[in-house]
C-alpha positions, 0 to 999 in steps of 0.5 A, spaced: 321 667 781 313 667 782 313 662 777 317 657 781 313 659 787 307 656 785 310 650 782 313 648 788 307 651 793 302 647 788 307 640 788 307 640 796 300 641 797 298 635 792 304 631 796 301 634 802 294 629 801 295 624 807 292 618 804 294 612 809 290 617 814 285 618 810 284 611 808 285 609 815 279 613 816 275 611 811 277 603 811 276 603 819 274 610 821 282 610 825 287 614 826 292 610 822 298 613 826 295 611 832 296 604 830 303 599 829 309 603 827 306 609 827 307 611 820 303 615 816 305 611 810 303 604 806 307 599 809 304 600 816 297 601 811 300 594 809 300 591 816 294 594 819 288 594 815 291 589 809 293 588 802 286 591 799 288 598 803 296 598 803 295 597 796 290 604 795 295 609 799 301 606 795 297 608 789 295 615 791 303 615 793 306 614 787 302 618 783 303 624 788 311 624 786 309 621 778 304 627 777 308 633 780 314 631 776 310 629 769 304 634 769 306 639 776 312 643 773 308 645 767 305 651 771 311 654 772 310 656 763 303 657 764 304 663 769 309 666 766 315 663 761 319 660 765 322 660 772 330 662 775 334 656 776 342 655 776 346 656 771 348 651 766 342 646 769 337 644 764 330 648 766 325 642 765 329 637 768 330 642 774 323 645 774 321 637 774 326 635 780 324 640 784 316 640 783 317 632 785 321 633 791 316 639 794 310 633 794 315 629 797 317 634 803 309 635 802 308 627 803 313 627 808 310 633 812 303 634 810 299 640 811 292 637 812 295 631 817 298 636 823 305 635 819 305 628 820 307 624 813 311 618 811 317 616 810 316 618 803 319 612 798 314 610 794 312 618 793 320 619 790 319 613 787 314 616 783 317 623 782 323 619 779 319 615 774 317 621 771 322 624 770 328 618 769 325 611 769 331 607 768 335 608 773 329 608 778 328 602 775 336 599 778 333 601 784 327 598 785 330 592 783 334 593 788 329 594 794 325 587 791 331 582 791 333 586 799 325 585 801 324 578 798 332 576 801 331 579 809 323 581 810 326 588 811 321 593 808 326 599 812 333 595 810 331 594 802 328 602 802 334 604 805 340 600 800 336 602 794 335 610 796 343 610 797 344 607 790 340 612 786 344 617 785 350 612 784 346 609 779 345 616 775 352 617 776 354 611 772 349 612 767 351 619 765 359 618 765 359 610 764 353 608 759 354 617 757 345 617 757 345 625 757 343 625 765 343 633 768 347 634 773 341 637 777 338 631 777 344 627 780 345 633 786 337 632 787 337 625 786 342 625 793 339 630 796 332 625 796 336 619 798 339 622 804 331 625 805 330 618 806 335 615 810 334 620 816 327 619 815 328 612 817 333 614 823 328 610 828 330 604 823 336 604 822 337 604 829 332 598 831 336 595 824 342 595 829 339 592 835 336 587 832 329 588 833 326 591 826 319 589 824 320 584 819 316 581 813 312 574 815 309 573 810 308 575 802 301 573 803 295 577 801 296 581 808 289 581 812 291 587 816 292 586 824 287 590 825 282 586 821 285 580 825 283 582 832 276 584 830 275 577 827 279 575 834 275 578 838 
């Protein structure tokens, strides 16, 4: 177990890295949660100071999630031979989930930025590439064709959640590629995670009144155009 415990409290503090704050901080000396949605995550990054900036934090993001599922994990062997996990379930492939979803919950609830995260796509994305790239892969495409076709960064990133663990399930019993069932139970769990996240979307979705992409341009950021404005 203390195996366990260090890989999860070493995966939640790499997640916990508040990247659009501190970049927020860095770029414009901002609070980046104190400006547009109020998100600390990469599309509002994206909105409010630029592609430039928006593109780092979704660097940083992914590679949280990707290095705690590809590298992370490793520690649980270092520590000791092993850690306890459920029966009949592969130990690389639960230990690798479980240290993904810690940076994820870190993303999503970070120690060093008062527990005030993001909504943690890009950072399961990552973990999900580390660990099983084809059907995130599926998902993705998804979000792109969703992005591009309505201008909803929140509608594509709430569709492609919901369809991971469809799409692990009709590769595992389908295709028959050797899929553990921990990652299907835990793929769910993150898909549902980020669904409720975006329960302020999903409500402005309905009303109608969700921010929308204008523009797949270079993004100059809002922030930087009143600046220029001013």
């Amino acid at each position: 177990m203390l195996s366990l415990g260090v890989v999860i409290l070493a995966s939640y503090l790499l997640g916990s890295i508040p990247s659009s704050v501190w970049v927020g901080k860095v770029y414009k000396g901002i609070d980046i949660r104190e400006h547009g949605s109020g998100n600390a995550g990469a599309t509002n990054t994206f909105r409010m100071l630029g592609w430039k900036a928006g593109a780092v934090v979704a660097l940083i993001d992914f590679s949280k999630g990707f290095v705690a599922a590809y590298f992370v994990y490793k520690l649980a062997f270092v520590v000791g031979s092993g850690p306890v996990t459920i029966p009949n379930w592969d130990a690389y492939a639960f230990l690798k989930i479980v240290s993904g979803m810690s940076a994820v919950i870190g993303h999503m609830f970070p120690l060093y930025a008062s527990f005030k995260g993001g909504k943690g796509v890009i950072t399961a994305a990552g973990l999900l590439y580390g660990i099983e790239p084809i059907s995130i892969s599926l998902s993705l495409a998804v979000f792109m064709v969703l992005l591009f076709s309505t201008r909803y960064v929140s509608l594509a990133s709430i569709v492609a959640s919901f369809l991971y663990p469809i799409f692990l399930i009709i590769l595992r019993y389908v295709f028959g590629l050797d899929i553990d069932g921990s990652l299907i139970i835990f793929g769910a769990l993150i898909g549902l995670g980020i669904i409720i996240k975006h329960h302020g979307n999903i409500k402005r979705l309905i009303q109608g009144n969700e921010n929308r992409i204008r523009s797949f341009s270079p993004a100059k950021g809002r922030l930087n155009k009143e600046q220029e404005a001013a």
